[in-house]
VEXNUTOR-193328 format. One line per field, with one value per residue: x, y, z of N, C-alpha, C in turn; residue in one letter. Coordinates in pm, 1 decimal, m for minus. Atoms other than C-alpha are relative to their C-alpha. Example, Ala and Ser with C-alpha at 12.3 -4.5 7.8 and 13.67 -1.06 7.14 Angstrom:
residues 2
n.X (89.0, m82.0)
n.Y (m119.0, m119.0)
n.Z (0.0, m6.0)
ca.X (1230.0, 1367.0)
ca.Y (m450.0, m106.0)
ca.Z (780.0, 714.0)
c.X (90.0, m77.0)
c.Y (120.0, 109.0)
c.Z (0.0, 73.0)
resn (A, S)
END
This chain:
residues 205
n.X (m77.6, 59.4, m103.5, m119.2, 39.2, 90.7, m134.8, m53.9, 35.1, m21.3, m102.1, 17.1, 70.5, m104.5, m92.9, 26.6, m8.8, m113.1, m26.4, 92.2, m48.5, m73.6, 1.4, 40.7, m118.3, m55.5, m223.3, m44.5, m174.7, m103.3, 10.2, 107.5, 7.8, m67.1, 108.1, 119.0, m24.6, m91.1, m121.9, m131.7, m36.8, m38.1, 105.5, 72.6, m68.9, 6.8, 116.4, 16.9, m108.8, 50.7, 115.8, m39.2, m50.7, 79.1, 150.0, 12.1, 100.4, m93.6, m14.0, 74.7, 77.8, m38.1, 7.6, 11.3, m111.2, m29.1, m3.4, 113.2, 144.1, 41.7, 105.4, m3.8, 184.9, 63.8, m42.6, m146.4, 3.2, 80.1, m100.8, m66.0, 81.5, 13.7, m188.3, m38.3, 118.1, m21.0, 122.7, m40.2, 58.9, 53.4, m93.3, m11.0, 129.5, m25.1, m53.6, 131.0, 129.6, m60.7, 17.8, m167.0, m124.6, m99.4, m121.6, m112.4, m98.0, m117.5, m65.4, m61.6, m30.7, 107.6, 83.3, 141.8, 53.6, m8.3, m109.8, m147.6, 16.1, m101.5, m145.2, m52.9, m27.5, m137.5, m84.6, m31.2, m75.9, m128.5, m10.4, m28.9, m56.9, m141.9, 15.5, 3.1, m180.9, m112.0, m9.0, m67.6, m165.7, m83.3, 22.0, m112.4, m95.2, m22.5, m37.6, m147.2, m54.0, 42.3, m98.2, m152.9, m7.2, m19.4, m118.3, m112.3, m29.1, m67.6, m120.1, m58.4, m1.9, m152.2, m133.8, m20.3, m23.6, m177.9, m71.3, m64.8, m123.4, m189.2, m47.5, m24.0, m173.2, m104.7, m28.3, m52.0, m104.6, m52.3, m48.0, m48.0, m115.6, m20.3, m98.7, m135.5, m114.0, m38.1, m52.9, m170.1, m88.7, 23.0, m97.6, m118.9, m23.5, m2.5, m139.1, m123.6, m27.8, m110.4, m52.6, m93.1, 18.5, m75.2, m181.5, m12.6, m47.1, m114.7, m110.7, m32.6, m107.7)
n.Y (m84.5, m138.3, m114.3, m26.0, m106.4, m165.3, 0.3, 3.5, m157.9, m38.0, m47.2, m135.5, m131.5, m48.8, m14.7, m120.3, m171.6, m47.9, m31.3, m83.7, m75.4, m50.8, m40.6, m118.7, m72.2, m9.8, m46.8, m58.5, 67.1, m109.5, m141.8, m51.6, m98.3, m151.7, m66.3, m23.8, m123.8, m63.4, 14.5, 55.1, 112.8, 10.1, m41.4, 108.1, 117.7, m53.2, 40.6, 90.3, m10.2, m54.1, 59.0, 70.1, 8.8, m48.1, 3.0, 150.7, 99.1, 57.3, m4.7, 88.4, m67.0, m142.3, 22.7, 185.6, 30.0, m102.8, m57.9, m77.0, 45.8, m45.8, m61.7, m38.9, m24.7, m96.2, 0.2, m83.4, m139.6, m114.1, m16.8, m89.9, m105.6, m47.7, 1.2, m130.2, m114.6, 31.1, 15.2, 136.8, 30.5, 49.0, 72.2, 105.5, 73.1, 126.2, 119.7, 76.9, 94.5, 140.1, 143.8, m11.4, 85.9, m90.5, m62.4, 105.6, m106.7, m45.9, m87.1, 31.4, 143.3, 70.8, m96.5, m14.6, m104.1, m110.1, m37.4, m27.6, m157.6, 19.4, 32.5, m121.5, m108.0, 10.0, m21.2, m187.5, m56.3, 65.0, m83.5, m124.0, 6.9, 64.5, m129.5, m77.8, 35.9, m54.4, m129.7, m52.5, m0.4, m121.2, m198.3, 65.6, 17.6, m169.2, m59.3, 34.9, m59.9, m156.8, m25.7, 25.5, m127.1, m106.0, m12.1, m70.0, m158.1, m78.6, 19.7, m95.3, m108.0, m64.0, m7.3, m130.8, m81.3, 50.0, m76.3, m141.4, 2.9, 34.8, m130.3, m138.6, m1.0, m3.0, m131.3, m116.1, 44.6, m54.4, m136.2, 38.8, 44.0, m105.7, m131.9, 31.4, m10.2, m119.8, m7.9, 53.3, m75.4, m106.5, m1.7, m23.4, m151.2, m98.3, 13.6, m44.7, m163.3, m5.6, 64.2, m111.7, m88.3, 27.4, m15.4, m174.2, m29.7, 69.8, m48.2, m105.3, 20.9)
n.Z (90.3, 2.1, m119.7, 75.1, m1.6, m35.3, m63.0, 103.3, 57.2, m136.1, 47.1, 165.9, 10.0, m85.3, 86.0, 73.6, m113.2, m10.2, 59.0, 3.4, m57.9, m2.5, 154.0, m40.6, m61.7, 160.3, 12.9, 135.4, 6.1, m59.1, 60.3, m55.9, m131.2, 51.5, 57.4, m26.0, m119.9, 7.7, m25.5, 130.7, m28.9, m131.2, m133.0, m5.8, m58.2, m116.6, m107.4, 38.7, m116.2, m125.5, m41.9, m34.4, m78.3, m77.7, m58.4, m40.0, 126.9, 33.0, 130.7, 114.9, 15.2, 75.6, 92.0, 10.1, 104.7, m5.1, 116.1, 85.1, m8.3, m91.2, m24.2, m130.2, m9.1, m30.9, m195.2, m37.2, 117.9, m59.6, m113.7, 100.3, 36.5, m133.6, m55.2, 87.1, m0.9, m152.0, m123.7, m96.1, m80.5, 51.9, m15.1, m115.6, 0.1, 167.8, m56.7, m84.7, 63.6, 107.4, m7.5, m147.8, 79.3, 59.6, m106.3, m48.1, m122.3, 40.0, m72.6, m172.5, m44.4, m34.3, m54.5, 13.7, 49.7, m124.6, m84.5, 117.1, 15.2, m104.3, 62.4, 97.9, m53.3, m59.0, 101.1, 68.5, m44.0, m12.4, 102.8, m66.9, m135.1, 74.1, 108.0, m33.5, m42.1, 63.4, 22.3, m50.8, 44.7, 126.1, m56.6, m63.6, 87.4, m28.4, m66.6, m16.8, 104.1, m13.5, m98.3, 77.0, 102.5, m90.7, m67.5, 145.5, 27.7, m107.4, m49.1, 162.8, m56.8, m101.3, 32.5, m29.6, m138.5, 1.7, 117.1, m36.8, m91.6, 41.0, 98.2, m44.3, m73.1, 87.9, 69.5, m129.5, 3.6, 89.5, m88.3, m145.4, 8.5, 59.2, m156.6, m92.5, 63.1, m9.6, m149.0, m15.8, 125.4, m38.5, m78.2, 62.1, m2.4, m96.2, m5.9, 103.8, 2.8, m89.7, 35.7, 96.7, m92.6, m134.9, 120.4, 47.9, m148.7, m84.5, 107.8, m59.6, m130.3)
ca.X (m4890.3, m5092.0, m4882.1, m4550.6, m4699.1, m4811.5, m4411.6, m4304.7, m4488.1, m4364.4, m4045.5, m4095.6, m4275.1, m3986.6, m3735.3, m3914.2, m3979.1, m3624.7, m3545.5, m3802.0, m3618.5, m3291.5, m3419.8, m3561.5, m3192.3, m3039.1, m2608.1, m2447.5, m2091.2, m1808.3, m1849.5, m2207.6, m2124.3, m1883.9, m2137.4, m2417.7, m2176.0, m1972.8, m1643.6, m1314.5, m1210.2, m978.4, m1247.0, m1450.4, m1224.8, m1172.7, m1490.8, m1552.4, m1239.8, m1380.5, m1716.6, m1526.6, m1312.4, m1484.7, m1858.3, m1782.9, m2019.9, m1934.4, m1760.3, m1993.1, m2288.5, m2107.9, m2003.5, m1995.7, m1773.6, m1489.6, m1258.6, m1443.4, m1756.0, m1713.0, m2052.0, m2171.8, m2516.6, m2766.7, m2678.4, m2266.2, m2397.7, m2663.3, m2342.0, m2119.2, m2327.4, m2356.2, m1988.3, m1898.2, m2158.1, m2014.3, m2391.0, m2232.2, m2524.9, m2744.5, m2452.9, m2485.7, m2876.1, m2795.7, m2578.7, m2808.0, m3118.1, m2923.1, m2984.8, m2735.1, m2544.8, m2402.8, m2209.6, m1919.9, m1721.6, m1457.6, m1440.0, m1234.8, m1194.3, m1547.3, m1753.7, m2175.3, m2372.1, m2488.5, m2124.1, m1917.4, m2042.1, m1861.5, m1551.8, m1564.3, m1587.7, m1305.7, m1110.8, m1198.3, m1055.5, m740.4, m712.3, m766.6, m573.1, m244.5, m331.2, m334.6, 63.0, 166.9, 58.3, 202.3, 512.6, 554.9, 441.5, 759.8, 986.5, 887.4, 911.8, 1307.8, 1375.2, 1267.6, 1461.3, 1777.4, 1750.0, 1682.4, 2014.4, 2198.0, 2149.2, 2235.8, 2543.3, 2601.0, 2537.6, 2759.3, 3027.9, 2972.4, 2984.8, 3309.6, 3453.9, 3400.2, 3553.5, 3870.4, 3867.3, 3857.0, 4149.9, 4331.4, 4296.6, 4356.7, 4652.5, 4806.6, 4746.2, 4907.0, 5188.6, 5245.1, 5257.6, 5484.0, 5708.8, 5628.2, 5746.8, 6044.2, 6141.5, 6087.0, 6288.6, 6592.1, 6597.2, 6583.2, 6880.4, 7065.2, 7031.5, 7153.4, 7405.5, 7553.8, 7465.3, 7694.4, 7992.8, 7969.1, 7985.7, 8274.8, 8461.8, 8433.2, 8611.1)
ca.Y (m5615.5, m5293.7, m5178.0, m5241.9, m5002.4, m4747.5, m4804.9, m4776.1, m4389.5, m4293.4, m4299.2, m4145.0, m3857.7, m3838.9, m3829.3, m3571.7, m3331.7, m3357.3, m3271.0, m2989.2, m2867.5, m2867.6, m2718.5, m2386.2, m2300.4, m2086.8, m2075.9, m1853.2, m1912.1, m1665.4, m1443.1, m1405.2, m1313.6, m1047.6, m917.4, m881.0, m710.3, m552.6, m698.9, m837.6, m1188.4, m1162.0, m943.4, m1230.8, m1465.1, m1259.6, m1208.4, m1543.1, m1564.5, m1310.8, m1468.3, m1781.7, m1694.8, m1420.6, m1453.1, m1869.6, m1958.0, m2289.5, m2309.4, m2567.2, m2339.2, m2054.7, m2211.1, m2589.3, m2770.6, m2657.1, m2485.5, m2328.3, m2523.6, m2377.1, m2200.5, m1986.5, m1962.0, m1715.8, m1703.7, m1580.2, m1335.7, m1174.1, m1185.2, m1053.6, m733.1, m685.2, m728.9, m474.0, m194.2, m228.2, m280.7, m517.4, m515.3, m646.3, m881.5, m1014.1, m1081.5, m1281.9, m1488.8, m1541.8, m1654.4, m1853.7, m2250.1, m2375.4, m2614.9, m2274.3, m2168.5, m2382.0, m2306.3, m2134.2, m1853.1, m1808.7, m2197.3, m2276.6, m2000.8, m1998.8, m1786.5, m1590.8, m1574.0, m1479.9, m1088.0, m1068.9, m1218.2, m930.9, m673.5, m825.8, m829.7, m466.5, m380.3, m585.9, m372.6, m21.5, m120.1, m229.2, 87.1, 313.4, 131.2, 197.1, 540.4, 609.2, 466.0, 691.8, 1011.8, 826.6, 807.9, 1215.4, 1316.6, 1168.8, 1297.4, 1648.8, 1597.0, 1473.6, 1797.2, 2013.3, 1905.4, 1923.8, 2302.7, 2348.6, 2183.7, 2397.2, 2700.2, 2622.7, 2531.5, 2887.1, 3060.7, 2848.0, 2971.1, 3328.8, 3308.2, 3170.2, 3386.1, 3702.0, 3551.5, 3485.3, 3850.5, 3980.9, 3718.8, 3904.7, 4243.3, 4113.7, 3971.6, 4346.3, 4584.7, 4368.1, 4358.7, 4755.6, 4740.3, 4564.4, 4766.5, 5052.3, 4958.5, 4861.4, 5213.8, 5368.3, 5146.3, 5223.6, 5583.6, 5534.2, 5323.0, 5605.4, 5868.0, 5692.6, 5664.8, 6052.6, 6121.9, 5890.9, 6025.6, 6389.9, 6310.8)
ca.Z (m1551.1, m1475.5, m1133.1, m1353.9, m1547.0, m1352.0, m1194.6, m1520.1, m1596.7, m1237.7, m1312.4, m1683.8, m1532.8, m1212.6, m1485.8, m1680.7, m1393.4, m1306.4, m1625.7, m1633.1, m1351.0, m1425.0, m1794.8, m1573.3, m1462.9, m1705.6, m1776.3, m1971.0, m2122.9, m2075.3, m2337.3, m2259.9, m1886.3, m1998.5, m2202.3, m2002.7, m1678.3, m1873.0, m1776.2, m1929.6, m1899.9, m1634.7, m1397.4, m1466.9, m1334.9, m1036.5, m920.8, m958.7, m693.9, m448.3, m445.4, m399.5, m103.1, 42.8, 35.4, 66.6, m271.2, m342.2, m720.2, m861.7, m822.7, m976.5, m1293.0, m1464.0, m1734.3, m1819.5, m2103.6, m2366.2, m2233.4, m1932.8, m1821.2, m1515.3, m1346.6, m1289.1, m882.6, m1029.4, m1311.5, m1038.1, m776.8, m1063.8, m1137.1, m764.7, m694.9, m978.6, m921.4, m522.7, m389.0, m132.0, 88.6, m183.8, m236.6, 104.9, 92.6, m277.6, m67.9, 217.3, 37.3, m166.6, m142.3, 214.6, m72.0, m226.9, 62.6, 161.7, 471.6, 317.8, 521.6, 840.4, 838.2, 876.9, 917.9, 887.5, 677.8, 975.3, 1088.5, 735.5, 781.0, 1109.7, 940.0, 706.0, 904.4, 1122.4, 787.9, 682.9, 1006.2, 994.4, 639.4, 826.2, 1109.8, 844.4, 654.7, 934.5, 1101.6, 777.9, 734.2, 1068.8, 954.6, 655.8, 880.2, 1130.1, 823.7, 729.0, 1038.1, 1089.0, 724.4, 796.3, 1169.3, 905.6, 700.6, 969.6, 1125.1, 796.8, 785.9, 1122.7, 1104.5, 702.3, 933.7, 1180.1, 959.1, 807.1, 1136.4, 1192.5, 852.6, 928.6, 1253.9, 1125.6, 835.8, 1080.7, 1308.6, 1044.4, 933.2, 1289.0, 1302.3, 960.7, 1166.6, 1462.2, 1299.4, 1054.0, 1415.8, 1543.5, 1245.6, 1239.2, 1599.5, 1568.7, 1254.5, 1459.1, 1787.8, 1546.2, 1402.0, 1729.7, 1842.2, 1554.3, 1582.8, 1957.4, 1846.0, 1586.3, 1859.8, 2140.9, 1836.7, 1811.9, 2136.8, 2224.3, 1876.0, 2007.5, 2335.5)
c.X (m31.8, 104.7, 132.9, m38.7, m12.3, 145.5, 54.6, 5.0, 69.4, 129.0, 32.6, m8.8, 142.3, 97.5, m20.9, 20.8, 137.4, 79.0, m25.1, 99.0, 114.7, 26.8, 18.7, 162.7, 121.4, 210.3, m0.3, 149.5, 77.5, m48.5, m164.9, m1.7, 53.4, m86.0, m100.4, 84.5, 84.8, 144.9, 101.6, 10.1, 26.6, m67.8, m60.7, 93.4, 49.3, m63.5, m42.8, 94.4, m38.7, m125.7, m41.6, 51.2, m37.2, m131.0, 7.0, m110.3, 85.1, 5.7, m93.4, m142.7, 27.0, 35.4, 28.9, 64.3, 157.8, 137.0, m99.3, m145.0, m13.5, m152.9, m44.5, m129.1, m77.8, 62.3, 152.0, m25.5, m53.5, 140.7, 117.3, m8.4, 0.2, 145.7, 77.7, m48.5, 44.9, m150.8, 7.7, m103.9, m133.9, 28.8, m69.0, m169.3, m21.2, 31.0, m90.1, m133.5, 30.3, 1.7, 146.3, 116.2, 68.2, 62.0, 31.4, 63.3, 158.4, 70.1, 63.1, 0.8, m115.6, m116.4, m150.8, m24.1, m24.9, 120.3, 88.8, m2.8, 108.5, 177.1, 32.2, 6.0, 138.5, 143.9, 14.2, 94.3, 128.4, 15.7, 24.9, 107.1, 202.1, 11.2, 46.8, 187.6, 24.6, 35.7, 63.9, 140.6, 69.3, m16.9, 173.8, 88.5, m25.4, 49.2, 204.8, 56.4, 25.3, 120.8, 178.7, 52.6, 10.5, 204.6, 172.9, 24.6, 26.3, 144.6, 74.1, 17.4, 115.2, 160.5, 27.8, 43.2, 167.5, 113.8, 26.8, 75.2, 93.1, 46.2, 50.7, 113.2, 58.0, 37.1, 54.5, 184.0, 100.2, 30.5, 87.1, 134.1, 76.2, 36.8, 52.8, 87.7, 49.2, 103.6, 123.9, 81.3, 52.0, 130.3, 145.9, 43.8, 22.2, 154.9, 108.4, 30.0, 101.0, 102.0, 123.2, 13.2, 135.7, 143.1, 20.6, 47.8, 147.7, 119.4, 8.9, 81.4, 126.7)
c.Y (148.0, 75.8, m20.7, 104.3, 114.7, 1.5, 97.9, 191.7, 15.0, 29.6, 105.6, 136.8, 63.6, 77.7, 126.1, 114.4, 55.7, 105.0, 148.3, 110.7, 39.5, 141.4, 189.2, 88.7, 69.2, 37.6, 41.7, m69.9, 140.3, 135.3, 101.3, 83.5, 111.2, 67.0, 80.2, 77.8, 50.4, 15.5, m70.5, m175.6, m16.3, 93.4, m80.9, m123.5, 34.6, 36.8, m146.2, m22.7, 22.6, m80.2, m121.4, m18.6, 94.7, m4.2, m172.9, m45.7, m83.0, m5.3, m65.9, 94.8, 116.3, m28.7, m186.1, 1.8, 111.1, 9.9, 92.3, m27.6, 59.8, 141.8, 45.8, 43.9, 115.8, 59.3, 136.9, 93.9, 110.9, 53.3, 99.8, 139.0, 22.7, 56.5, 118.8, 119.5, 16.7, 38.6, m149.0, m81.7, m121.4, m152.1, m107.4, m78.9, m125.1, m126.0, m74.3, m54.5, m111.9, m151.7, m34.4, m55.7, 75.5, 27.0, m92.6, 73.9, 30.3, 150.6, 49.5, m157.6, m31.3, 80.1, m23.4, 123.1, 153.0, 94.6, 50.7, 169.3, 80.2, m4.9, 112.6, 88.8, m28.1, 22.6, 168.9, 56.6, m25.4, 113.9, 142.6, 1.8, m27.1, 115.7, 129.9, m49.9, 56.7, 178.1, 68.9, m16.5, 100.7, 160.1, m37.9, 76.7, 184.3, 89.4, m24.5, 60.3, 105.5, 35.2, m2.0, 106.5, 124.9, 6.9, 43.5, 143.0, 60.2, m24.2, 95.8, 143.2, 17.5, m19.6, 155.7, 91.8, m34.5, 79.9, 146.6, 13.4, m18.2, 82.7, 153.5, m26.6, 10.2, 141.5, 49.5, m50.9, 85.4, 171.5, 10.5, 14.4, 172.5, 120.4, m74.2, 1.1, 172.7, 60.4, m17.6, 84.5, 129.9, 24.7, m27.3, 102.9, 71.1, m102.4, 8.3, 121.6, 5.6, m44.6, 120.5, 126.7, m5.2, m29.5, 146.7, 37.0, m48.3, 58.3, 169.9, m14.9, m30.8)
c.Z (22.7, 108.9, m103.2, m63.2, 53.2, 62.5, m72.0, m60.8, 129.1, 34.3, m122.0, 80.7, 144.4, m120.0, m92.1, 73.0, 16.1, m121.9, m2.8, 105.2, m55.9, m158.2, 70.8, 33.0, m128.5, 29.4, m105.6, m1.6, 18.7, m11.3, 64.6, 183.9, m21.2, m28.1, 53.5, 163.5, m23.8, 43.0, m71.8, 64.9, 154.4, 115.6, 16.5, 126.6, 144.5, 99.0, 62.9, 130.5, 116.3, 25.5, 63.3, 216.0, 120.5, 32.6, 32.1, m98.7, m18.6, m230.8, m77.1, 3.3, m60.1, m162.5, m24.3, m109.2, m8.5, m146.1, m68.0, 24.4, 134.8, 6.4, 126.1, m15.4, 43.5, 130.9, m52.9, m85.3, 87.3, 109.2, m72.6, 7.6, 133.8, 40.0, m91.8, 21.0, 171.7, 52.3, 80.8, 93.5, m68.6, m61.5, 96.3, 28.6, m115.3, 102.7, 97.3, m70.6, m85.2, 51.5, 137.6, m72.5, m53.7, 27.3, 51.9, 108.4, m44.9, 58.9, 157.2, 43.4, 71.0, 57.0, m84.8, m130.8, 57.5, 54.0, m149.5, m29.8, 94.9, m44.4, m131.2, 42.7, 55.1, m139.7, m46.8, 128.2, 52.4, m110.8, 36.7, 71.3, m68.8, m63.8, 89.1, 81.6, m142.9, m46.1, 112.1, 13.6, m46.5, 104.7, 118.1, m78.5, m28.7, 94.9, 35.2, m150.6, m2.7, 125.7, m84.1, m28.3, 65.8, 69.7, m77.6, m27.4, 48.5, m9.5, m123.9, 72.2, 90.4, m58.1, m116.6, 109.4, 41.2, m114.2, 52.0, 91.6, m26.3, m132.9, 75.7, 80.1, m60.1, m20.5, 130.6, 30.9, m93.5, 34.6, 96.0, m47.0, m107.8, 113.4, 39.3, m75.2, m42.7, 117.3, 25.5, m62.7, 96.0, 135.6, m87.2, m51.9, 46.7, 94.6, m80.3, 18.9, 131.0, m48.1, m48.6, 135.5, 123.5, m129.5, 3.4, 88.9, 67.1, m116.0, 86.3, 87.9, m61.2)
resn (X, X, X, X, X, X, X, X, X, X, X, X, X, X, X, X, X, X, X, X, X, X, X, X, X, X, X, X, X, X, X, X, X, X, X, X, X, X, X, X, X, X, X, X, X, X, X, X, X, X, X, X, X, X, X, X, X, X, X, X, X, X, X, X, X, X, X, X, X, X, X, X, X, X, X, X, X, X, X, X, X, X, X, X, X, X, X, X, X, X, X, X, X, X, X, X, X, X, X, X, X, X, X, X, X, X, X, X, X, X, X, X, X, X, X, X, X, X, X, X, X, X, X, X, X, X, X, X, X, X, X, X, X, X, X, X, X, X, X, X, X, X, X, X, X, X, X, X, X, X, X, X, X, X, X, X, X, X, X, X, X, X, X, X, X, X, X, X, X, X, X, X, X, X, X, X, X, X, X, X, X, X, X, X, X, X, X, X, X, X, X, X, X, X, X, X, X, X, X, X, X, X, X, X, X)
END
């Protein structure tokens, strides 16, 4: 009967320790994370996201139950407070020391611990690299707006320049057409006079 016994504590005392352990691990609940990093619900739920999909923590180490019982562990409050305060680098050592069962390969479709820093840089400079096409888009799009506008004022200019010109023919046209009707007036007068002149002459005779 004595080794049953001593089986018997051996388990007890397994069972306790375990306990013991999992007693040492402390969760808060929502409100309490808010609280203590100063964020709103939905930041909560967003870090919680990033820490997810970018650093590759897996969810069950970040929080447990869920609804109103939902609760989140030391590991996502210290990651929290990191992730808010942007000390990323301090971030990335959290993650690395962290237990290997925390990090899931969730990043880049199966990426390491070693290897998920890499995959962020490559991401920041997919980000620059989308940032800087589009900024040379919009400088694109200014520059053809500016070429638009520019051309618009040449063509407002030249349809001034056009205007006057045809305003001043016109006027020279209105001169043109006045000495020649002086002209004409002028030769009919002077054949009239002959006219009377060569009657005089032919009446005398």
């Amino acid at each position: 009967m004595e080794p049953e016994n001593d089986a018997v504590f051996e388990i007890e005392a397994e069972v306790i320790e375990n306990l013991d352990v999992e007693s040492d691990e402390t969760w808060y609940s929502s409100q309490e994370v808010q609280s203590l990093a100063k964020i709103s619900k939905p930041h909560l739920q967003q870090a919680i996201s990033k820490l997810q999909s970018i650093y590759g923590v897996d969810l069950q180490i970040l929080r447990r139950g869920v609804g109103r019982a939902t609760e989140y562990s030391q590991i996502a409050l210290d990651a929290i407070k990191l992730l808010n305060t942007g000390k990323l680098s301090e971030l990335r050592r959290l993650v690395e020391t962290a237990p290997a069962s925390t990090v899931t390969a969730q990043v880049a479709g199966g990426l390491t611990i070693s290897e998920y820093t890499p995959a962020l840089d490559i991401r920041i400079a997919q980000l620059n690299q989308n940032a800087d096409s589009t900024s040379a888009s919009l400088n694109q799009s200014v520059i053809l707006l500016l070429s638009q506008i520019a051309a618009g004022n040449q063509s407002a200019q030249q349809r001034d320049t056009d205007l006057d010109n045809a305003e001043l023919n016109a006027a020279q046209n209105r001169g043109a057409a006045r000495a020649l009707a002086v002209f004409q007036a002028e030769q009919k007068a002077q054949a009239e006079v002959l006219a009377q002149l060569r009657a005089m002459k032919l009446g005398a005779e």
